[in-house]
C-alpha positions, -999 to 999 in steps of 0.1 A, spaced: 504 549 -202 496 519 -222 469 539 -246 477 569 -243 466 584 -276 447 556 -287 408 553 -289 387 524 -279 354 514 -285 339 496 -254 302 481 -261 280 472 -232 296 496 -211 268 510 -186 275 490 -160 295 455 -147 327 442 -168 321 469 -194 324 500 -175 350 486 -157 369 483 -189 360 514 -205 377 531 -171 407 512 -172 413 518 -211 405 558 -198 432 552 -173 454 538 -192 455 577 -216 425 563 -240 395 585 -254 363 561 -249 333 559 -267 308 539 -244 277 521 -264 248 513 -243 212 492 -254 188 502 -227 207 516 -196 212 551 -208 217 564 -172 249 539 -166 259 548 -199 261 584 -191 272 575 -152 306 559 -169 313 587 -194 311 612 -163 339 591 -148 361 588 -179 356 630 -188 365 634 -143 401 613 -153 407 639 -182 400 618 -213 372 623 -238 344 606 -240 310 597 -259 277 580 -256 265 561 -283 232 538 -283 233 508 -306 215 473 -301 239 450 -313 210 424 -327 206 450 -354 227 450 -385 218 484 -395 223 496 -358 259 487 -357 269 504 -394 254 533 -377 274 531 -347 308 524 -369 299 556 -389 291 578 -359 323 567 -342 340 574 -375 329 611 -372 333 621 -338 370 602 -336 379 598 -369 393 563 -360 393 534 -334 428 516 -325 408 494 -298 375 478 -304 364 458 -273 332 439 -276 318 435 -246 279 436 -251 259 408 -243 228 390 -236 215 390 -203 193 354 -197 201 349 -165 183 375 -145 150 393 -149 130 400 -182 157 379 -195 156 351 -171 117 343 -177 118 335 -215 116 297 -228 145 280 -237 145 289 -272 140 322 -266 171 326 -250 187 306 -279 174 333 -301 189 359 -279 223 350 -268 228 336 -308 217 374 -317 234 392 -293 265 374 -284 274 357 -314 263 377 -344 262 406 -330 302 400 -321 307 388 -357 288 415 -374 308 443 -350 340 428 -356 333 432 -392 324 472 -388 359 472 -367 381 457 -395 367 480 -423 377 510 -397 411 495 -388 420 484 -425 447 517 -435 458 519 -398 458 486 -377 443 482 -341 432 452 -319 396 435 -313 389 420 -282 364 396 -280 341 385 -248 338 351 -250 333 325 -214 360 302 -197 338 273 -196 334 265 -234 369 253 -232 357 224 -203 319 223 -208 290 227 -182 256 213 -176 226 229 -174 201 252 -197 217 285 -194 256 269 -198 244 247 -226 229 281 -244 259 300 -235 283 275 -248 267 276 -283 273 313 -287 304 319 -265 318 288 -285 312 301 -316 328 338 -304 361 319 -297 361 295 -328 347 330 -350 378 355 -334 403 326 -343 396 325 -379 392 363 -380 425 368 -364 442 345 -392 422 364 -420 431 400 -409 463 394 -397 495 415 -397 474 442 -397 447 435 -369 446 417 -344 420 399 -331 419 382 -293 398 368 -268 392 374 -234 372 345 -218 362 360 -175 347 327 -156 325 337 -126 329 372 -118 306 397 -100 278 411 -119 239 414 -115 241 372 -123 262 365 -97 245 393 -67 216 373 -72 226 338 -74 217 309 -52 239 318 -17 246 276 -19 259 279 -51 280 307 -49 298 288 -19 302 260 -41 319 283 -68 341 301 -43 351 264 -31 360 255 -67 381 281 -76 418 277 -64 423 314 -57 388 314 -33 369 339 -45 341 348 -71 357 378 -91 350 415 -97 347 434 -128 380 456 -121 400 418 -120 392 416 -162 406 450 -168 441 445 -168 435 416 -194 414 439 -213 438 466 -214 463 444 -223 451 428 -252 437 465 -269 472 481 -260 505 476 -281 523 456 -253 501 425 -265 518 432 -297 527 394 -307 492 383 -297 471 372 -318 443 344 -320 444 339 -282 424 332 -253 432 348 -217 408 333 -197 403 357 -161 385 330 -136 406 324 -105 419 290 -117 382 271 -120 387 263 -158 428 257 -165 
């Protein structure tokens, strides 16, 4: 098992890509802890399923927006594990549907900048200071597309803070390097509450697009996941592994 042993962290992981990922690193022999903002329920719905496959695991609540929120979540995860080998951050802004969805453009801006930029940058900084005396790996979630470009509000938004994940991880990787390493894992249109309520048109047009034919699921970015936080990614570092079917090359 490639984790066996190991710990990983897993933001965002009440529900879509997340708590697929925090399964397959429970799979794979890992202890999880799961952080969740709002969805406590999901939260507490993945940790049942990681405990039913024999591994540990805990709940933490952290709003990644929040400085102060994340120190706390790097000292609690310090005292119920001890350590983290695997820090996967996940977490992210949702625009696209609901709540989210309604607010004015800047709004968003405000949001995805918090959440999916700084709030990667600021975690990844909690995740070296925990990793400095033994090593381990940071993933970080960024989005296929900011390597082609796409039009419209919600890509141009995204591209700003995705962008600015890959460009950040890059440098980090160089900085923290041999003894962390930093990657990038980049999914293009996969499955989640976005893509169950998209435009039926549209999501034709995507599945046309893509060369393998199909939108993906959450359980298609796990293996990259796993990958990347295990030791057989060993001689990775500074990369992108962009999980889309084909649509971005």
């Amino acid at each position: 098992m490639r984790l066996e042993g190991k710990v990983a962290l897993v933001t965002g992981a009440s529900s879509g890509i997340g708590a697929a990922i925090a399964l397959g690193c429970a799979r794979e022999g890992a202890d999880v802890a799961v952080t969740y903002r709002a969805n406590a329920d999901g939260a507490e719905a993945t940790a049942s399923l990681i405990r039913a496959l024999g591994r540990r695991a805990e709940v933490l609540r952290v709003d990644i927006a929040r400085d102060e929120e994340i120190a706390a979540l790097a000292r609690e995860l310090t005292g119920r594990f001890g350590r983290v080998d695997a820090w996967i951050n996940n977490a992210g802004a949702d625009i696209l549907t609901g709540a989210g969805g309604r607010l004015s453009r800047l709004e968003k801006l405000d949001r995805v900048l918090a959440v999916d930029l700084r709030g990667t940058i600021v975690s990844s900084w909690a995740a070296v200071e925990m990793m400095r005396e033994r090593g381990g790996a940071i993933v970080n979630m960024s989005w296929d597309h900011v390597t082609f470009g796409m039009a419209g509000e919600n890509p141009i938004l995204y591209s700003a803070a995705k962008g600015g994940v890959a460009s950040f991880s890059k440098s980090l990787a160089r900085a923290v390097a041999p003894g962390i390493r930093v990657n990038i894992l980049a999914p293009g249109f996969i499955e989640t509450a976005f893509g169950e309520h998209a435009d039926e048109g549209w999501r034709r047009e995507v599945t046309e697009r893509t060369p393998l034919r199909r939108w993906g699921v959450p359980e298609d970015v796990v293996g990259a996941a796993v990958f990347l936080a295990s030791d057989d990614s060993r001689f990775l570092t500074g990369q992108m592994i962009m999980v889309n079917g084909g649509v971005v090359m």
